[in-house]
C-alpha positions as CSV (number, residue, x, y, z in Angstrom):
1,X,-5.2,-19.5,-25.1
2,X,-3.6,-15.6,-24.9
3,X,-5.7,-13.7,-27.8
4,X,-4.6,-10.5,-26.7
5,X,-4.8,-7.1,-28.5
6,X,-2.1,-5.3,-30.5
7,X,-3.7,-2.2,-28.8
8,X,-3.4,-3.5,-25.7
9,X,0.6,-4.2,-26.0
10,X,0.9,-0.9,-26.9
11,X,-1.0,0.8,-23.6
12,X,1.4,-1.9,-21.7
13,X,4.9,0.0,-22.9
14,X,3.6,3.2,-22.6
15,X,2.8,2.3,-19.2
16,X,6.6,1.1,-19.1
17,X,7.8,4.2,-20.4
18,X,6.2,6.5,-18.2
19,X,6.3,4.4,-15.4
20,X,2.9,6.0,-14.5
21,X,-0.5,4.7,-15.6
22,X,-1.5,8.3,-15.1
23,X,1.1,9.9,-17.2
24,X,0.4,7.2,-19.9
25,X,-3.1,7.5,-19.8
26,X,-2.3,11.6,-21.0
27,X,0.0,10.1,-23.4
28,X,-2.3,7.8,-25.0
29,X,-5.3,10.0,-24.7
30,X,-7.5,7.3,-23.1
31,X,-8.7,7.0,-19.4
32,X,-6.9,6.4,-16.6
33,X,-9.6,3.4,-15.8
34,X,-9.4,2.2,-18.9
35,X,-6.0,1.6,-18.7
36,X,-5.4,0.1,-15.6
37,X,-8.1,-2.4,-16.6
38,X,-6.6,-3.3,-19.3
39,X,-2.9,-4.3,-18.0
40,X,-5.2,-6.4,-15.3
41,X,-6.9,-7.8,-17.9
42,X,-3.0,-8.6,-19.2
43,X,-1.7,-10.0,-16.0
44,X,-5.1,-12.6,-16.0
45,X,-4.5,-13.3,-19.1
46,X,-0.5,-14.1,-18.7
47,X,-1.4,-15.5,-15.4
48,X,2.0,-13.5,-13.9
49,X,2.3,-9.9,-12.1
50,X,3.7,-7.5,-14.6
51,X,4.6,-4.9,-12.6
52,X,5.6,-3.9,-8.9
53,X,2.8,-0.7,-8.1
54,X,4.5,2.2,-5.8
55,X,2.7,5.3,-4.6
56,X,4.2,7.6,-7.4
57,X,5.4,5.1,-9.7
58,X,5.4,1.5,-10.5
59,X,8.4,-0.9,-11.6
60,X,8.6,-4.2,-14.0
61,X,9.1,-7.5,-12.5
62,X,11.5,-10.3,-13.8
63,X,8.3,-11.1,-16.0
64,X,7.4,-7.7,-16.6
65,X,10.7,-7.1,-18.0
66,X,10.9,-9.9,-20.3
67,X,7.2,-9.5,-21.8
68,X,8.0,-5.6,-22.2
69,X,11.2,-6.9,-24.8
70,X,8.8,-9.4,-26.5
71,X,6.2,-6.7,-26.9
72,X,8.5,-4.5,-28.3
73,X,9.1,-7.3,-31.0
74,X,6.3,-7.9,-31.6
75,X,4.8,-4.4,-32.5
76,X,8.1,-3.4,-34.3
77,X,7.6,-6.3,-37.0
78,X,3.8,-5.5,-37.1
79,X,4.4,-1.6,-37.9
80,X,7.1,-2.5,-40.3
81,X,5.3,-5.4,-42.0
82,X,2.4,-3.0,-42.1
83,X,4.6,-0.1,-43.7
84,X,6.0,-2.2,-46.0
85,X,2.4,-3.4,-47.6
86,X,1.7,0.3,-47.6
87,X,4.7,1.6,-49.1
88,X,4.2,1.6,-53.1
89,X,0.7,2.5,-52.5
90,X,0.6,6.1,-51.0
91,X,3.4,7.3,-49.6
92,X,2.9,10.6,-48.2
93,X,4.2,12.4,-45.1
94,X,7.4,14.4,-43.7
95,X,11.2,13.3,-43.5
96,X,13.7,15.7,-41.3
97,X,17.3,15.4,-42.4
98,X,19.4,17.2,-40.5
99,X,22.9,17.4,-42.5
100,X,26.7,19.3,-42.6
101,X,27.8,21.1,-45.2
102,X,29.1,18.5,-47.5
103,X,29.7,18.0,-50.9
104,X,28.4,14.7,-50.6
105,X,24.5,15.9,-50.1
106,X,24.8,16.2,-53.8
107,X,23.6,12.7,-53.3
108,X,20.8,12.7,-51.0
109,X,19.6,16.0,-53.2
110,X,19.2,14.1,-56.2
111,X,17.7,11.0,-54.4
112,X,14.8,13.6,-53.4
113,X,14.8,14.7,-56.4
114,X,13.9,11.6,-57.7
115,X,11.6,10.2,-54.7
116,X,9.7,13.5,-55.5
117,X,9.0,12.3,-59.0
118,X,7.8,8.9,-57.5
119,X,6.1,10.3,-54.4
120,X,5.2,14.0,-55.2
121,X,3.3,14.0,-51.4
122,X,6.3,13.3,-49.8
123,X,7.8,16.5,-48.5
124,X,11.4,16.4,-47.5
125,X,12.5,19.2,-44.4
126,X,16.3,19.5,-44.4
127,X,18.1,21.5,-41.7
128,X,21.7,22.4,-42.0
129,X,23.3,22.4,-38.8
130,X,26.2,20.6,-37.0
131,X,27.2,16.7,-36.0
132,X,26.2,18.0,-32.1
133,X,22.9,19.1,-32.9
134,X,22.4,15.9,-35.6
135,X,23.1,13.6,-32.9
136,X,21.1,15.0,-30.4
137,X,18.0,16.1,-32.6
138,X,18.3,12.0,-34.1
139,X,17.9,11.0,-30.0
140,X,15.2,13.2,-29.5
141,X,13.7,11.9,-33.0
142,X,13.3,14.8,-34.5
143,X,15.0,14.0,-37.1
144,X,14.8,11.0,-39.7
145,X,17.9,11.0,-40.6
146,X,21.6,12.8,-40.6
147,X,24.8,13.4,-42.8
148,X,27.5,13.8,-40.7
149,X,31.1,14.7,-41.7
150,X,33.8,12.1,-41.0
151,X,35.2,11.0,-38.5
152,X,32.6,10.0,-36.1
153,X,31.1,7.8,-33.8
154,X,28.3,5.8,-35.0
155,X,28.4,3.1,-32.4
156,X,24.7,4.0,-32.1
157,X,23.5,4.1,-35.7
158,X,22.8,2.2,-38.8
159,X,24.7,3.9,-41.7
160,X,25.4,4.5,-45.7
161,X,28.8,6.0,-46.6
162,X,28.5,8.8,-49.2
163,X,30.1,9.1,-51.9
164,X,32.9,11.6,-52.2
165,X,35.2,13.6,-50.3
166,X,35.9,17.0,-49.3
167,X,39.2,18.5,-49.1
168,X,40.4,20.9,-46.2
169,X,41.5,23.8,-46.8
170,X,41.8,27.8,-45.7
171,X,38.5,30.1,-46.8
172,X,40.6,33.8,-47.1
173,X,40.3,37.1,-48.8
174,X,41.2,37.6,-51.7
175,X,44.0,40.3,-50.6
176,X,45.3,37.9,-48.3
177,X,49.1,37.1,-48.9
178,X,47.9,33.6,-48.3
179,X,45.2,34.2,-51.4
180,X,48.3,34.1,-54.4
181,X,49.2,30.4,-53.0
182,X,48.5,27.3,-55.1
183,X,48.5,25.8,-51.5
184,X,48.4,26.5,-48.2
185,X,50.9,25.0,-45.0
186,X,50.4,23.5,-41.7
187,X,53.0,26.1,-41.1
188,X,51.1,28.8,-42.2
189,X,47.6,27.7,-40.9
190,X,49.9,27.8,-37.3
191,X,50.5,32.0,-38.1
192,X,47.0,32.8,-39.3
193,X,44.1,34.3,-37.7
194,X,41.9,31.7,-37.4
195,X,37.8,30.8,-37.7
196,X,37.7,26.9,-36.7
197,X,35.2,24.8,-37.0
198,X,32.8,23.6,-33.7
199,X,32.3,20.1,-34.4
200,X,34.5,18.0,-32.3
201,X,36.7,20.9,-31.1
202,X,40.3,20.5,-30.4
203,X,40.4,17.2,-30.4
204,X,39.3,17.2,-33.8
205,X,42.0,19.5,-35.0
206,X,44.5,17.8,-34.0
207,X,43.5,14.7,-35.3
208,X,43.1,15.7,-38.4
209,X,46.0,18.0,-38.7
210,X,48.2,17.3,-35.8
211,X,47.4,20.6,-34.8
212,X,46.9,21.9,-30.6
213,X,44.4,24.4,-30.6
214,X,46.1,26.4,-27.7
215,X,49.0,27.0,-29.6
216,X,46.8,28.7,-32.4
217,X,45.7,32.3,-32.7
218,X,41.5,31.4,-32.9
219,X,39.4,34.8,-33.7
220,X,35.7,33.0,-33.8
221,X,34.4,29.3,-34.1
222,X,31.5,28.3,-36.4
223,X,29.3,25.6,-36.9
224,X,28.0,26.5,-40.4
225,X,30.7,27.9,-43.0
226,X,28.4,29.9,-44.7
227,X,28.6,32.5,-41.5
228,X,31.9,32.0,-40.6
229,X,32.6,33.5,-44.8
230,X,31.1,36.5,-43.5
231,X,33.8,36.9,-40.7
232,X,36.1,36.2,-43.6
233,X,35.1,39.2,-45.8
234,X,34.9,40.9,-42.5
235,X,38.7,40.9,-41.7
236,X,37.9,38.7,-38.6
237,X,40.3,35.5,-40.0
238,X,40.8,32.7,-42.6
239,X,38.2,30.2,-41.8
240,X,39.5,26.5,-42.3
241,X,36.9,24.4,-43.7
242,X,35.9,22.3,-46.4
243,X,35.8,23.0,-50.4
244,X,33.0,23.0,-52.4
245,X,30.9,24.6,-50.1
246,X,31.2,28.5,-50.4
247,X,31.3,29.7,-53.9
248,X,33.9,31.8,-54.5
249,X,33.1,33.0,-58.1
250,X,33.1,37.0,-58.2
251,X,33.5,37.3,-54.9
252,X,36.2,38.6,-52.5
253,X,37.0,35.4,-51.3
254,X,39.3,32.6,-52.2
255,X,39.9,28.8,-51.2
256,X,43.1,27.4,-50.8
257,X,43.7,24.1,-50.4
258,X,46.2,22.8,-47.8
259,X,48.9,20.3,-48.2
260,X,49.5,17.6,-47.2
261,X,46.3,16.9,-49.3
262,X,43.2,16.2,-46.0
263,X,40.4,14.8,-47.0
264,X,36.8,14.3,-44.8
265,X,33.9,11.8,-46.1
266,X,30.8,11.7,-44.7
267,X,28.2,9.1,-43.9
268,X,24.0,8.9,-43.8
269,X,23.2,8.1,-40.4
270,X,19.8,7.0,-38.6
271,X,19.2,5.5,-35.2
272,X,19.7,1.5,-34.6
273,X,16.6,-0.1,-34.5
274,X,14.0,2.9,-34.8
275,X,11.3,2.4,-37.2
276,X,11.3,4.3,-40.2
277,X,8.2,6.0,-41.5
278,X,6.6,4.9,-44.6
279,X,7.7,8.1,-46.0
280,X,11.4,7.8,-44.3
281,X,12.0,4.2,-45.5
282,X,11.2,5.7,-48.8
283,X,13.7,8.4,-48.8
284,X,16.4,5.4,-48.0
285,X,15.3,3.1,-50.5
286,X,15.8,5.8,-53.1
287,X,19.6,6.8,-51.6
288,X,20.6,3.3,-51.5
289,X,19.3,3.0,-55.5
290,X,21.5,6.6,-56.1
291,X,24.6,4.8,-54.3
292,X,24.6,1.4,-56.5
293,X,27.3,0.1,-56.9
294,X,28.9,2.1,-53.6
295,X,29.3,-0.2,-50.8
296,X,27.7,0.5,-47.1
């Protein structure tokens, strides 16, 4: 009968991670010895040969393999079950959100506003940044949890739309011809001095606008619009970007919206199958309460 140890799986895929019982002795912070009799111990126990040992690194066999994705099962329903009974007890901890500028984190604002009241030890660490650095920092898992702007690819993620659009438009000043229209062109977003956005580049443009970067006068790219306003008031260009975000009230600035009327959504995004904190699962619970009745 296998009566094996939950702490024992988890020495095993470390092991598989690293591919090092050394390396994954640092990473688990228990001795190399230790270790290595342990995954013997395993292989008695399973009465198979996990793994194929080199001189500088060591590989999974056919049985290996298949006992690593079972382990990996297994653990992931424990922590979660685990979480779960632990959730409405004490949830404390941190959630990163990395997000865009969006209208839409309206949402996700007042869903920690009210998780705060339920949870006051939860803290919440939100970075504004980019869809790039959202994707990445998510991979790394750094972060919880990401809005990201529509389109994009989310082939790797579970998801929540937001509610709510944003609507495109040129960020000028206010002495700019351009500034005394109700609206703005495609035409005359091809004759301007432009401040384009970084996420998703050219191709971006032009599939939201139909537009080929190399046929446009670009001063400066940005990644958050709250900078590229500056090179606005500076004379540098009209920054295209979204409404809603700068506020234009007694300022030198104004927003014009283009037509054709372009409109971007955005979407909550976290990595498919990672397991959520106590604290993170939290935090969703609460935005999925705020979106009723939106559909995912």
């Amino acid at each position: 009968m296998v009566t094996m140890e939950l702490r024992v799986l988890r020495y095993f895929l470390m092991v598989v991670q690293e591919k090092n019982i050394s390396q994954a002795s640092e990473r688990l912070h228990v001795s190399q010895p230790t270790v290595s009799r342990q995954l013997k111990e395993l292989e008695a126990e399973l009465g198979t040969v996990l793994f194929e040992r080199g001189n500088r690194s060591i590989q999974l066999t056919a049985d290996g393999e298949y006992f690593a994705n079972q382990a990996k099962q297994i653990l992931s329903l424990t922590d979660k079950t685990l979480a779960n009974i632990h959730q409405e007890q004490d949830v404390r901890g941190a959630v990163y959100v990395g997000s865009a500028e969006a209208r839409s984190m309206l949402t996700v604002a007042q869903a920690i506003g009210h998780l705060n009241q339920r949870h006051p030890h939860v803290q919440i660490n939100l970075v504004s940044t980019d869809a790039s650095d959202i994707h990445q920092q998510l991979g790394s898992g750094v972060f919880d949890f990401g809005v990201v702007m529509e389109p994009t690819d989310k082939s790797d993620y579970d998801f929540l739309r937001l509610p709510g659009e944003s609507r495109w438009g040129l960020l000028v000043q206010n002495r700019s011809p351009l500034a005394q229209q109700a609206t703005v062109s495609l035409d005359d977003i091809a004759h301007a001095t432009l401040i384009l956005p970084q996420q998703g580049g050219s191709q971006r443009i032009h599939a939201l606008f139909g537009l080929d970067t190399a046929d446009l006068h670009v001063a400066a790219t940005y990644n958050l619009l709250y900078n590229a306003s500056l090179l606005v008031s500076a004379g540098v260009g009209s920054a295209l970007g979204l409404d809603g975000i700068i506020n234009t009230n007694q300022s030198d600035l104004t927003f014009v919206p283009l037509e054709p009327r372009t409109s971007s959504g955005s979407s909550l995004v976290w990595l498919k199958g990672q397991r959520l904190s106590t604290a993170a699962q939290a935090l969703l619970a609460q935005i999925r309460s705020e979106l009723t009745p939106v559909e995912n």
